[in-house]
N, C-alpha and C positions, 0 to 999 in steps of 0.2 A: 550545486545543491541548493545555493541562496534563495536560485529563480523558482527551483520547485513548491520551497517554502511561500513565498512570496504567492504562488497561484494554486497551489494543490490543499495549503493550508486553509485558507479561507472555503476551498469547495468544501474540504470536508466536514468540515462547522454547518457551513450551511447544509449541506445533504442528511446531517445527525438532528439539525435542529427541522428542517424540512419530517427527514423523516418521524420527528417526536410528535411535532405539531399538527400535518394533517392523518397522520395516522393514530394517534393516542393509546400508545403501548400502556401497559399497568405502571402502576408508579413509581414500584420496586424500579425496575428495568428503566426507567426514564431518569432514576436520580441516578443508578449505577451507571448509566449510558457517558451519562453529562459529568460524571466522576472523572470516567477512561479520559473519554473526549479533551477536555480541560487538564487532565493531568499531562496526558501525549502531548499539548499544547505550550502548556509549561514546561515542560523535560526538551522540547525541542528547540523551541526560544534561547533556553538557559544552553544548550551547547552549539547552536549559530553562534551564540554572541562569545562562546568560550572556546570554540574549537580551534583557534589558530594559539592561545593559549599551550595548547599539547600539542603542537607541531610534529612532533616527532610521533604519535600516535593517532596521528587524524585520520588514515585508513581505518584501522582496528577501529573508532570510537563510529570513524560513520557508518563501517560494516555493521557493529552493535547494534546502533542507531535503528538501520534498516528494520533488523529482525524483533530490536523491541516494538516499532511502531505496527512492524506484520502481526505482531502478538497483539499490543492494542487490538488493532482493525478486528483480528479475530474476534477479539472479545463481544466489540460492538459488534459486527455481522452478527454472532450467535445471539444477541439481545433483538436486534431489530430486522431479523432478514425476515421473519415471520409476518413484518409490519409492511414492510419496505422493501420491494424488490430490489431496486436501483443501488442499495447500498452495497451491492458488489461492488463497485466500482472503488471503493475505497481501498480496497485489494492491490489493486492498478500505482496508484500513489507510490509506498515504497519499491516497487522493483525499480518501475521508472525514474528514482531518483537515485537509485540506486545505479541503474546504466550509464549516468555520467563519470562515475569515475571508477568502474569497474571495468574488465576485460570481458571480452565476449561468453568465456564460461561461467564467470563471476556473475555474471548479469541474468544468464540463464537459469543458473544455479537458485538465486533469489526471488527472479519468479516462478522458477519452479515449486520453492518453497511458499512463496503466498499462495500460488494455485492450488496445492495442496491444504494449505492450511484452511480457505474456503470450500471444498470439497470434501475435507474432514466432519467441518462443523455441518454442512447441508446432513451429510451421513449419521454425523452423532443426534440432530436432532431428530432426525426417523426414528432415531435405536429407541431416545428417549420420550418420544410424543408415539413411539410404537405403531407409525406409518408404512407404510409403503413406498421406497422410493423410485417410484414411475420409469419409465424409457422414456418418457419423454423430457421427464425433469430432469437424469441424468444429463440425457443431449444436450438442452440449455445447460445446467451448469459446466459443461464439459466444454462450449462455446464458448463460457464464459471465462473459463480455465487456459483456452488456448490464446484467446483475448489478452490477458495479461502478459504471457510469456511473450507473442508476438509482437505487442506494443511495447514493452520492452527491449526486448532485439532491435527494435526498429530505430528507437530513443539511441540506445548504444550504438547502433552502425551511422547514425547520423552523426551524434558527438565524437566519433572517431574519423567522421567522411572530415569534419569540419578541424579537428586537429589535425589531419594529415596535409589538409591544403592551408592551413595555419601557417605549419613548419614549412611546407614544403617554398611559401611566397616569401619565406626567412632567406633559405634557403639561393633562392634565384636573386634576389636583392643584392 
């Protein structure tokens, strides 16, 4: 989960502060953005470095973990998707860290729930900007939907390809 921190954390800074900078969301929405941002930042920091600390509950905390940071993301998508297409992609982030130490439904499960969770918000903001939500915009979010879960699965069946011939070289040793 260290590695994801290490490269997933920085993209998404930059992808919030990218998307702040050349798109210029209102100001409300830029100070709330950079709030999420920064707090998700600080909350994640503070339990890398305390998580071995609860040993005995570091599944539960990193399951937690996930679904807080999916609720973040949410947050931000509903602030800047209107600005910033790409910030889908921050969606992507907790499944995928999440497929390292989960089982294949566990992982499914996770990003099932990010994909919905971005698919929600695409929805809620029609209800509330009182749009129309297109076939076609459907189809891209819904690409975008299977995006996640797939790249997810795919994280987990590698992390698991890669324990099994771990063990398995123990094993013949």
């Amino acid at each position: 989960m260290h590695v994801f921190n290490y490269f997933f954390t920085p993209f998404a800074l930059i992808s919030v502060f990218f998307a702040i900078y050349f798109s210029s969301p209102e100001p409300a929405e830029t100070k709330i953005t950079l709030g999420i941002i920064f707090f998700l930042f600080a909350v994640n920091f503070y339990i890398s470095k305390k998580i071995y600390s609860f040993f005995r509950y570091m599944q539960k905390i990193r399951i937690a973990l996930v679904v807080f940071n999916t609720l973040g993301i949410s947050a931000i998508f509903y602030f800047l998707s209107a600005y910033w297409a790409p910030i889908w992609l921050l969606f992507v982030i907790p499944p995928a860290a999440a497929s390292l130490f989960l089982r294949k439904i566990g992982t499914f499960l996770i990003s099932f729930f990010s994909a919905l969770c971005m698919l929600g918000i695409y929805i809620l903001r029609s209800k509330i900007l009182e749009t129309e939500f297109s076939v076609q915009l459907w189809a891209m979010a819904s690409c975008h939907a299977l995006f996640i879960i797939i790249f997810s699965m795919f994280i987990n069946f590698m992390s698991e390809t890669m324990t099994r011939m771990r063990d398995s070289s123990r094993l013949s040793s």
